[in-house]
C-alpha positions as CSV (number, residue, x, y, z in Angstrom):
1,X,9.5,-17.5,23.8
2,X,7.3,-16.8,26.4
3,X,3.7,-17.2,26.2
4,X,1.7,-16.8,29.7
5,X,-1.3,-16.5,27.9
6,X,-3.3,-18.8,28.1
7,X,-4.6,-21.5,30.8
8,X,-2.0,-24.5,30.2
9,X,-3.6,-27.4,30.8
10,X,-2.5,-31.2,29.2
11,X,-0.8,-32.0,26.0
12,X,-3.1,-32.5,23.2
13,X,-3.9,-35.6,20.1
14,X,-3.3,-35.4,16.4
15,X,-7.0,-36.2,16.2
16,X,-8.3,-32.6,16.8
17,X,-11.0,-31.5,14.4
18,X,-12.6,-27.9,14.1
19,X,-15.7,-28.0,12.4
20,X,-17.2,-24.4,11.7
21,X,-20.7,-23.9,12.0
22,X,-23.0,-21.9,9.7
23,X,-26.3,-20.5,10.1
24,X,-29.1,-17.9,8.2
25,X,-27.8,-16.1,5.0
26,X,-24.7,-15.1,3.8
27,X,-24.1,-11.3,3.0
28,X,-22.9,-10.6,-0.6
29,X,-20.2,-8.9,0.7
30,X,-18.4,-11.7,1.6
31,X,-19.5,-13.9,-1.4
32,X,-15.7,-14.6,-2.4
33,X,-14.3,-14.8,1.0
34,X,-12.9,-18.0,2.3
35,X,-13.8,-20.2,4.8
36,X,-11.4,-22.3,7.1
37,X,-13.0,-25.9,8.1
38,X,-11.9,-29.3,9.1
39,X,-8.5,-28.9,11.1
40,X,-6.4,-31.2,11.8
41,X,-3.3,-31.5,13.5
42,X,-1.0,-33.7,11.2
43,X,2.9,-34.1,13.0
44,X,4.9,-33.2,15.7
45,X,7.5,-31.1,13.7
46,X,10.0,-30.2,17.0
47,X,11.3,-32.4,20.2
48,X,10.7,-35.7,21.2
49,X,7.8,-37.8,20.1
50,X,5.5,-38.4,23.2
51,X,3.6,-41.3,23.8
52,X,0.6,-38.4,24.2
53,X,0.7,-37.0,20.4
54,X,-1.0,-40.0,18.8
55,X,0.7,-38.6,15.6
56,X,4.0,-39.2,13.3
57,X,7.1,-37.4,14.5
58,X,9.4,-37.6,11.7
59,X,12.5,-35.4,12.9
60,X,13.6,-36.6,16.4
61,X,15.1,-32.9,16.6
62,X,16.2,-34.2,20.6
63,X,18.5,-36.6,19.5
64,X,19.5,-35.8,16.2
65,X,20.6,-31.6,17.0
66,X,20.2,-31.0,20.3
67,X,16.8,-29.4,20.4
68,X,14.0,-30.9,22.6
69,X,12.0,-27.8,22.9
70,X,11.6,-24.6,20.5
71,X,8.5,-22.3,19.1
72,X,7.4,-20.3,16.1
73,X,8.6,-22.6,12.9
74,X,9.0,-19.2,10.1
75,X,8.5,-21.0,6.9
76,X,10.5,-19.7,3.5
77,X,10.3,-21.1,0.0
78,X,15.0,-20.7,-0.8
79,X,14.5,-21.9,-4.1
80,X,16.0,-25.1,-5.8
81,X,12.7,-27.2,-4.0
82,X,14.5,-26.0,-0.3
83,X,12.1,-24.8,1.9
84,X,13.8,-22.8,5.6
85,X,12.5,-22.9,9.1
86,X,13.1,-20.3,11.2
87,X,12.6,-21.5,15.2
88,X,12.6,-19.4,18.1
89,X,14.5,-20.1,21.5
90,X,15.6,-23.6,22.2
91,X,16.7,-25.6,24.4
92,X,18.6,-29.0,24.4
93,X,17.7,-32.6,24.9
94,X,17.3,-32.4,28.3
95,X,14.5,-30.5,28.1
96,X,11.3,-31.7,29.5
97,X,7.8,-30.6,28.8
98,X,5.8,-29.3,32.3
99,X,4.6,-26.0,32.8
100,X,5.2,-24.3,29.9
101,X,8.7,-22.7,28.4
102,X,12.1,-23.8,28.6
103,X,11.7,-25.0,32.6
104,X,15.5,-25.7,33.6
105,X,16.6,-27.3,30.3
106,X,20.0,-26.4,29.3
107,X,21.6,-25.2,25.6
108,X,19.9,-22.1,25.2
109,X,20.3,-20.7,21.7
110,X,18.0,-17.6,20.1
111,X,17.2,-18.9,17.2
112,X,17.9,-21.9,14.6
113,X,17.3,-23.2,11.1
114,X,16.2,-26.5,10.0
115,X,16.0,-27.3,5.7
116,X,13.5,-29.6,4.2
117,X,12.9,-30.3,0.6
118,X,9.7,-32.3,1.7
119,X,7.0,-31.9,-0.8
120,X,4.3,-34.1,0.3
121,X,3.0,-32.8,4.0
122,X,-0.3,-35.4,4.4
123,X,1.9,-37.5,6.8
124,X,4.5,-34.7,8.2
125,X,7.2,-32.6,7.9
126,X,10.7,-34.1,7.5
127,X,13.9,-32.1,7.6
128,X,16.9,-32.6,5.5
129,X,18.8,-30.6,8.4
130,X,19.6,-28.3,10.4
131,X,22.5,-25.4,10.1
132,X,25.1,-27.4,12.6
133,X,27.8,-26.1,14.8
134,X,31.3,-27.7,15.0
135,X,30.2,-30.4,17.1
136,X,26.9,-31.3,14.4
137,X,24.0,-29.7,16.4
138,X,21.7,-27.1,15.5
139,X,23.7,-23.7,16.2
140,X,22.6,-20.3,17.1
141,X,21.9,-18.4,13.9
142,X,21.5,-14.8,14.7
143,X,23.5,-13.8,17.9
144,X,22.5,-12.5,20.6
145,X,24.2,-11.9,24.6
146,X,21.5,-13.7,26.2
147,X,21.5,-10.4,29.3
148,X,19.6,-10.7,32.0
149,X,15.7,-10.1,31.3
150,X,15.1,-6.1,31.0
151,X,18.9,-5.6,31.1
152,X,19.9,-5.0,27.9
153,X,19.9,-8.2,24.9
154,X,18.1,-10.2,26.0
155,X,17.0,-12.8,23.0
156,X,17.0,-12.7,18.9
157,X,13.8,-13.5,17.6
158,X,13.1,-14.3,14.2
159,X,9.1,-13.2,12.9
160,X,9.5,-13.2,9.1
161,X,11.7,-14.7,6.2
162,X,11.6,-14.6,2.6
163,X,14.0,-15.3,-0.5
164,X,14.0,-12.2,-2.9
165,X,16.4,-10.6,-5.4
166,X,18.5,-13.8,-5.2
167,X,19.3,-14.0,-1.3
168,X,17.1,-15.1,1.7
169,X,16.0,-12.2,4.5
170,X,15.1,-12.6,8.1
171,X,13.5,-10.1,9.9
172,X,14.4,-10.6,13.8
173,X,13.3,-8.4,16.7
174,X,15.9,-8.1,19.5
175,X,14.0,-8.6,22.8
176,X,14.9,-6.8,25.8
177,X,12.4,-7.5,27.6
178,X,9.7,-10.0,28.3
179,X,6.4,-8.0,30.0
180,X,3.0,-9.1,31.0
181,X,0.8,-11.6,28.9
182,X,1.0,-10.6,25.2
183,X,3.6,-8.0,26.0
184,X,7.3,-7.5,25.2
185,X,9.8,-4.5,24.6
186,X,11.9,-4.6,21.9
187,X,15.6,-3.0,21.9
188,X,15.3,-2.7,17.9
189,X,14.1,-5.1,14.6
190,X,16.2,-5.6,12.0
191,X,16.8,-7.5,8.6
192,X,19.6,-9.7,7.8
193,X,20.6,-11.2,5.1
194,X,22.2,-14.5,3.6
195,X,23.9,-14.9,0.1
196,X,25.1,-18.8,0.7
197,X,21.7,-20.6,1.1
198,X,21.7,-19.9,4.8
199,X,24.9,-20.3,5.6
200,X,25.8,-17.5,7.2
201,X,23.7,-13.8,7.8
202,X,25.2,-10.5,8.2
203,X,22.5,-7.4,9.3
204,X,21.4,-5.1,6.9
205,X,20.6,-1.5,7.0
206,X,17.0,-2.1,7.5
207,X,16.2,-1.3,10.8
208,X,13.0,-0.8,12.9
209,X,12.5,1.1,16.5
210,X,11.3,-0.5,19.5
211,X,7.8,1.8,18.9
212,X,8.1,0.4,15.3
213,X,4.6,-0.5,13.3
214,X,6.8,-3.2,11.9
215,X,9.0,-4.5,14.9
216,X,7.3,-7.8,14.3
217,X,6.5,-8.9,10.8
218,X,5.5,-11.3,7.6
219,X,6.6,-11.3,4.2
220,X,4.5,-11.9,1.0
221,X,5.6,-11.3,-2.4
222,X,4.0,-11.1,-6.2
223,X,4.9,-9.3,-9.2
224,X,8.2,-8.2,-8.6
225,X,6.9,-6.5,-5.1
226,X,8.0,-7.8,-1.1
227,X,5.0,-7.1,0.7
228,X,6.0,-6.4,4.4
229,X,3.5,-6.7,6.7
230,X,3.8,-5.3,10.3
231,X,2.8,-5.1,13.8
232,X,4.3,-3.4,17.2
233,X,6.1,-5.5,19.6
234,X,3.5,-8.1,21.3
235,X,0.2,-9.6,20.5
236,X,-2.0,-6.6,20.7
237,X,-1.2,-4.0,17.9
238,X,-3.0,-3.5,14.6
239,X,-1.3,-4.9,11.3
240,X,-0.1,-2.2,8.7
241,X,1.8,-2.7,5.1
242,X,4.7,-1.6,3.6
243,X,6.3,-2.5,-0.1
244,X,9.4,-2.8,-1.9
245,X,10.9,-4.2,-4.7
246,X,12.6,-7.3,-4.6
247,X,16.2,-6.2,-5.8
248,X,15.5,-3.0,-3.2
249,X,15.2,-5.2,0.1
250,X,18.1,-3.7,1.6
251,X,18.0,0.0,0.7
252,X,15.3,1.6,3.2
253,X,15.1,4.7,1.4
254,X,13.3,2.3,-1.1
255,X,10.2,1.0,1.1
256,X,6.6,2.2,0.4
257,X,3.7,2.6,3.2
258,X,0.0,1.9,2.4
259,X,-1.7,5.1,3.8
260,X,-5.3,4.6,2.9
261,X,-6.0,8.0,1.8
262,X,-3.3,8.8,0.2
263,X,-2.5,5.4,-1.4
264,X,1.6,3.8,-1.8
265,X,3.5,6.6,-0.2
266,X,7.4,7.3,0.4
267,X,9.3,9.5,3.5
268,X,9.1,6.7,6.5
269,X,6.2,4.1,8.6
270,X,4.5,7.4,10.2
271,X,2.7,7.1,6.7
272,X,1.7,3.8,7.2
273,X,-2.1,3.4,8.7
274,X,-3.6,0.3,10.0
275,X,-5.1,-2.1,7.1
276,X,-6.3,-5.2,9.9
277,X,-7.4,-4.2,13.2
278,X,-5.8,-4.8,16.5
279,X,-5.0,-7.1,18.2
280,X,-2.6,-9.5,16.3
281,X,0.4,-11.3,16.7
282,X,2.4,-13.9,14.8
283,X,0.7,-12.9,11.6
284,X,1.6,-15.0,8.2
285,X,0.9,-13.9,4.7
286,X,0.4,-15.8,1.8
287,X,-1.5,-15.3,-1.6
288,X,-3.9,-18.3,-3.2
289,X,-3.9,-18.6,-6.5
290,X,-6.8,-20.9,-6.7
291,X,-9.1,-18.4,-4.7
292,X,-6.8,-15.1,-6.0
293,X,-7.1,-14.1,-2.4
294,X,-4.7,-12.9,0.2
295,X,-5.0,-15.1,3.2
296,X,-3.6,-13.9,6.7
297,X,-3.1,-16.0,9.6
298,X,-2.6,-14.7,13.4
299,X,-2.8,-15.3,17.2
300,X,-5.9,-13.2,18.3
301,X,-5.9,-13.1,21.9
302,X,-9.3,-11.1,22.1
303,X,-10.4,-14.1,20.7
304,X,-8.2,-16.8,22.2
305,X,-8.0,-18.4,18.7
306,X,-5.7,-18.1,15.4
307,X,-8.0,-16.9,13.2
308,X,-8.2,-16.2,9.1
309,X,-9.1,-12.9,7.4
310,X,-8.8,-12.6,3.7
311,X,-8.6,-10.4,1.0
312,X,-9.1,-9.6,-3.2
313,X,-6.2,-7.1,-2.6
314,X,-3.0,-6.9,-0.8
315,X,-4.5,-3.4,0.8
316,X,-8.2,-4.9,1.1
317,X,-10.3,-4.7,1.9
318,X,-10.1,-7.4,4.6
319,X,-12.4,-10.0,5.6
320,X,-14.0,-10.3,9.5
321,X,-11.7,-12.6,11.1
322,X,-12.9,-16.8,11.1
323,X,-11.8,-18.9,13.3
324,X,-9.3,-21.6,12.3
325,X,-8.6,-23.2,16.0
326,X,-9.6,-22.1,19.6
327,X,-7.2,-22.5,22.5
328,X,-9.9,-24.6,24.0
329,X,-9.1,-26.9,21.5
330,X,-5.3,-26.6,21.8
331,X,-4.8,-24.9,25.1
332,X,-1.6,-22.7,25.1
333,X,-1.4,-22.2,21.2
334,X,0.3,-19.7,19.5
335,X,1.9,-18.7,16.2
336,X,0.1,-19.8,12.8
337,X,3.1,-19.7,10.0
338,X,1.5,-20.8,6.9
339,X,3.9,-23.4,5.1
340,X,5.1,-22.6,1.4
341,X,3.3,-25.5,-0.2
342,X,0.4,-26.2,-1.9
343,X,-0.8,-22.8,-1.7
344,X,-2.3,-23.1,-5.0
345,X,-5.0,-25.4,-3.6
346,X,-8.0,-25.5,-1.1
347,X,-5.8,-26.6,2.0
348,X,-3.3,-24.6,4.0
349,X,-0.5,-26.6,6.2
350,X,1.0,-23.9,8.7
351,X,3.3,-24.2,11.9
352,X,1.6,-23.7,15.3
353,X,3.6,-23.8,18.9
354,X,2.3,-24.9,22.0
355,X,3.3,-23.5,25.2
356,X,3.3,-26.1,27.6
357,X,4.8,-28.5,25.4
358,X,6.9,-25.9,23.7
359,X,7.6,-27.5,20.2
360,X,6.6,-27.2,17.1
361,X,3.6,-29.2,15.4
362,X,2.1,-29.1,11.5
363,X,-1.3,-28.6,11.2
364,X,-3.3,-28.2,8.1
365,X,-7.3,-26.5,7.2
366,X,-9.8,-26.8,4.7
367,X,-10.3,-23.6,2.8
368,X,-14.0,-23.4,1.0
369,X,-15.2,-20.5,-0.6
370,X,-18.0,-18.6,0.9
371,X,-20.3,-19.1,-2.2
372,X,-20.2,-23.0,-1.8
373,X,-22.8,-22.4,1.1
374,X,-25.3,-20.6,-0.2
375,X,-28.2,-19.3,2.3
376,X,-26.0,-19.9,5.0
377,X,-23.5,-18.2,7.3
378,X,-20.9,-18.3,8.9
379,X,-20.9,-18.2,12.5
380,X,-17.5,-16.7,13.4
């Protein structure tokens, strides 16, 4: 998935440490927010292990289904202790880490899907597969004609999944056409949905333009509600909300739109006004029960960082974004998919890509609450 973001400069270590600094008082505003600290990056998750990571690299995805590069990592709880991971294009074992991208590799597929049912992510992330073609190796998921760049389909990318009302969703946005840095046109978004575990998806009648507020998405749920959290196309749009009940994913006449003013309203997204500000891009949702905060994750490129904002509601009001890694750290990072584990506790594990190596890698951040430094502040 292209990137051209960001300076890409050498591969990085697992040893990586963010340490947030804090200075002068804290306003009691932000009393109950949370406060990322102490990164670390814990596995290679995708592609070969390199001599370079200095960390475990459980999967051997190269060898094992023909994918030695890939991006994004969408993370699902399926139920029945399976978690799913969404990736974005990939490329086969001959691929070779250089510039950034795909380079010449060959075994282009839009999308796959790897399972895991590993609990215990201190010391990585193992798969227990990976949905295979005839010939055993990961397949292409969610079709696509693979057209020319700006010609028409070019590429099926997944940005959200969730399991709700007893089958698992994917929201994917059909790309036609890669733009400048940040920027992409999309031909239309969509939802599909699987009823076998994965198996197989067919598109549902959930559909988004390519001037959508939700062509790009994340997926929260609580209380019976699928929280559907958008953005336009790209890395620059503001992030807006949407709702619908779990048994309703697939009836569009059903969704909701967070308007502000006018609260939870019906009658389409031209109700729907910004709750985050722009820019953002692969945003992740989750709610913490220890804090009983929303957390949201994102690439912000004003900031050349993923950074954190948080919540006491699902409409807000949301916290200042905090830094949770810089690309001076990691140059050429992107995406921030919080994993569906342990979320109940003070750490979050999510999924971040990096360009020039283009693979996957499982990193995990300290979450303190704001009131454990008192008469100081953060400096984000």
């Amino acid at each position: 998935m292209p990137l051209f973001l960001l300076s890409l400069l050498t591969m990085i270590s697992c040893r990586g440490i963010n340490k947030i600094p804090y200075k002068d008082s804290l306003p009691v505003a932000a009393q109950n927010e949370i406060v990322p600290v102490n990164l670390k990056r814990i596995a290679r998750v995708t592609g070969a292990a390199l001599k370079k990571d200095n960390c475990p690299s459980p999967n051997n995805t190269a060898v094992r289904y023909n994918v030695g590069g890939t991006d994004l990592g969408i993370a699902w709880d399926m139920g029945k202790g399976i978690k799913g991971l969404f990736f974005g294009d990939t490329y086969g074992r001959d691929f070779v880490p250089g510039t950034g991208g795909p380079g010449n590799a060959t075994g282009w597929r839009s999308n796959v899907l790897a399972f895991s049912t590993d609990e215990n992510l201190q010391d990585g992330l193992s798969f227990s597969g990976m949905l295979p073609d005839k010939g055993q190796e990961a397949k292409e998921v969610i079709a696509s004609r693979h057209d020319a760049n700006c010609k028409g389909d070019r590429t099926m990318i997944p940005t959200a999944a969730i399991h709700a009302g007893n089958a698992d969703f994917v929201h994917c946005m059909n790309i036609n056409c890669w733009g400048a840095p940040g920027y992409w046109t999309t031909n239309y978004s969509a939802l599909f949905k699987s009823a076998d575990q994965g198996r197989t998806w067919s598109k549902c009648r959930v559909l988004f333009s390519p001037a959508s507020k939700f062509g790009q998405a994340a997926f929260a749920k609580k209380d019976g509600w699928v929280y559907l959290f958008g953005t336009p196309p790209g890395r620059h749009g503001a992030i807006y909300l949407a709702r619908v009940r779990e048994q309703e994913m697939e009836i569009p006449e059903r969704y909701e739109y967070w308007n502000g003013i006018k609260g939870w309203v019906s009658g389409g997204e031209e109700q729907a006004r910004k709750v985050i500000d722009a820019p953002a891009g692969e945003l992740s949702v989750t709610y913490n029960t220890k804090f009983r905060r929303w957390i949201a994750t994102y690439l912000d490129v004003s900031k050349k960082a993923i950074v954190l904002r948080d919540a006491p509601q699902v409409t807000g009001p949301w916290s200042a974004p905090k830094i949770v890694v810089r690309s001076s750290e990691y140059p050429g990072l992107y995406g921030s998919f919080i994993y569906p584990v342990a979320n109940n506790e003070a750490q979050l594990f999510f999924l971040m890509s990096i360009w020039n190596d283009y693979n996957v890698f499982l990193m995990r951040v300290d979450l303190k609450p704001a009131s454990a430094l008192p008469g100081r502040k953060s400096a984000f």
